[in-house]
C-alpha positions in Angstrom: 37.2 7.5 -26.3 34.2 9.6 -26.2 32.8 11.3 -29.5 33.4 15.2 -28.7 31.6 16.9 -31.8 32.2 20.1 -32.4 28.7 20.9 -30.8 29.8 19.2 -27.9 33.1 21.5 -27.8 30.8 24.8 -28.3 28.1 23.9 -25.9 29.2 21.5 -23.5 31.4 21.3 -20.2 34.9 21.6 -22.1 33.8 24.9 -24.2 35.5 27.6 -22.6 38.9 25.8 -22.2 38.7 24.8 -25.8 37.6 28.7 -27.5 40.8 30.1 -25.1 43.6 27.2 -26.5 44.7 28.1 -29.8 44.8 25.4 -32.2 42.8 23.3 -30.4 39.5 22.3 -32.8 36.7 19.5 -31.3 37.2 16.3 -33.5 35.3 12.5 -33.9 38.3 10.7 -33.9 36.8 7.6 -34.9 36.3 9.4 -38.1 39.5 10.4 -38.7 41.7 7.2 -37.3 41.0 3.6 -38.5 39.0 1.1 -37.1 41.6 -0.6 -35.5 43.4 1.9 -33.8 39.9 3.6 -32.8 39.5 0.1 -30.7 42.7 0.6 -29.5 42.4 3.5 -28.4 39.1 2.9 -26.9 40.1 -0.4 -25.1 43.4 1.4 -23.7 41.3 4.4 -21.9 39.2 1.9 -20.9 41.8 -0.3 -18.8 43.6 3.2 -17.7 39.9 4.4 -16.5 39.7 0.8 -14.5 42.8 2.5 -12.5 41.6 5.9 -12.9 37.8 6.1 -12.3 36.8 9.2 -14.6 39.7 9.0 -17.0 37.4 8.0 -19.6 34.4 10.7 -18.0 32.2 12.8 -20.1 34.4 15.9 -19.5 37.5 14.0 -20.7 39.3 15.4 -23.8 41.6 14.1 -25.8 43.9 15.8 -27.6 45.3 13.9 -30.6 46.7 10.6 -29.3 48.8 11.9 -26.2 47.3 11.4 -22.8 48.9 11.7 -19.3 49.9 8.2 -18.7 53.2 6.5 -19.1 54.8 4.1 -21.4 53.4 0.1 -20.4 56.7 -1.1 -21.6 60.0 -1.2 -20.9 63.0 -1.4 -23.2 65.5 -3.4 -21.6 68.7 -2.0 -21.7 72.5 -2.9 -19.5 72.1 -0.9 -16.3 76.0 0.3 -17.0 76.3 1.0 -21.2 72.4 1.7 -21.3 72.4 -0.1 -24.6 69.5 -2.2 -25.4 69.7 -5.6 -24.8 69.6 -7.9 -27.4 69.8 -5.1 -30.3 73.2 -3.3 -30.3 73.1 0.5 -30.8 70.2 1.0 -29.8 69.8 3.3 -26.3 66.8 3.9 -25.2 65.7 7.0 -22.9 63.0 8.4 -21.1 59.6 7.9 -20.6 58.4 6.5 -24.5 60.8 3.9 -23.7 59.8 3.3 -20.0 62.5 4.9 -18.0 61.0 7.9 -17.1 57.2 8.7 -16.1 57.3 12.0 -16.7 59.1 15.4 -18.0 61.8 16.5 -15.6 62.5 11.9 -15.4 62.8 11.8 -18.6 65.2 14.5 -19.1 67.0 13.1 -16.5 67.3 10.0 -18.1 68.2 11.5 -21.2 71.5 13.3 -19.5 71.9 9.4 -17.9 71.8 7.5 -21.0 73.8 10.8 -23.2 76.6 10.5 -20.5 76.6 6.5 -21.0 76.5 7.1 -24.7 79.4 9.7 -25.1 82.1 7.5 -24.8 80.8 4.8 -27.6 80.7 8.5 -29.9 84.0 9.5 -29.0 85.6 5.8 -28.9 84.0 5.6 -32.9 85.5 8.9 -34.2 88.8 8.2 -32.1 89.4 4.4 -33.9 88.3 6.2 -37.2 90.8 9.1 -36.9 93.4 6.4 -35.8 92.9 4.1 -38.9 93.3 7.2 -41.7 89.7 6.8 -42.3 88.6 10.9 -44.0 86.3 12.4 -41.7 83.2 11.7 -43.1 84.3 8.0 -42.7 84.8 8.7 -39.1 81.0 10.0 -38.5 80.0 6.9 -40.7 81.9 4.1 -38.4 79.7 6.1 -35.3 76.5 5.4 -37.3 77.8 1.5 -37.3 77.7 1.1 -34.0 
């Protein structure tokens, strides 16, 4: 990423959006992240801009470590269940996981993957009920699944 010093935030070509947002303050954020992720960072705006031309400009900004791309990965999971393969329990959802490439997807894919879930929930609490277990047994056997 480009170094945007306070100076920079005052006097150059992102200065009037940055005195209007609140909370927004100009950073180096290869002084405040370490090496490693600095190169991370810099070599992942860097492959984006190869895609993007200007990504990566003088007049980009970024704000913390969120930009507007999408995840590169994507969790597998059974098209059905949504459960991820290979590691039981685990559902991923929306766009972190790679399901969804932006706000309204994601949410979208969150409703998919809560309606898949909803019936492992109930089917958990149900089977504890059923065995006697006290309630708080019955939120635990959910956690164990």
């Amino acid at each position: 990423p480009h170094t945007h010093t306070p100076e920079m935030a005052r006097d150059g070509p992102m200065a009037p959006r940055l005195r209007e947002t609140i909370g927004v303050a100009a950073a180096p954020l290869h002084e405040l992240y370490p090496p490693p992720l600095t190169a991370a960072l810099r070599d992942g705006m860097r492959a984006f801009a190869a895609s993007f031309p200007g990504f990566d400009g003088q007049a980009a900004l970024l704000h913390g470590v969120e930009t507007r791309t999408s995840a590169p990965v994507q969790v597998s999971r059974d098209h059905e269940t949504c459960e991820a393969l290979g590691l039981r329990g685990l559902f991923p959802a929306g766009e972190g996981a790679g399901y969804a490439g932006g706000i309204v997807s994601a949410a979208v894919d969150g409703i998919r993957v809560a309606e898949a879930l909803l019936p492992v929930l109930v089917g958990g609490i149900a089977a504890a009920r059923a065995s006697g277990a006290p309630s708080g047994a019955a939120q635990e056997e959910v956690g164990q699944r």
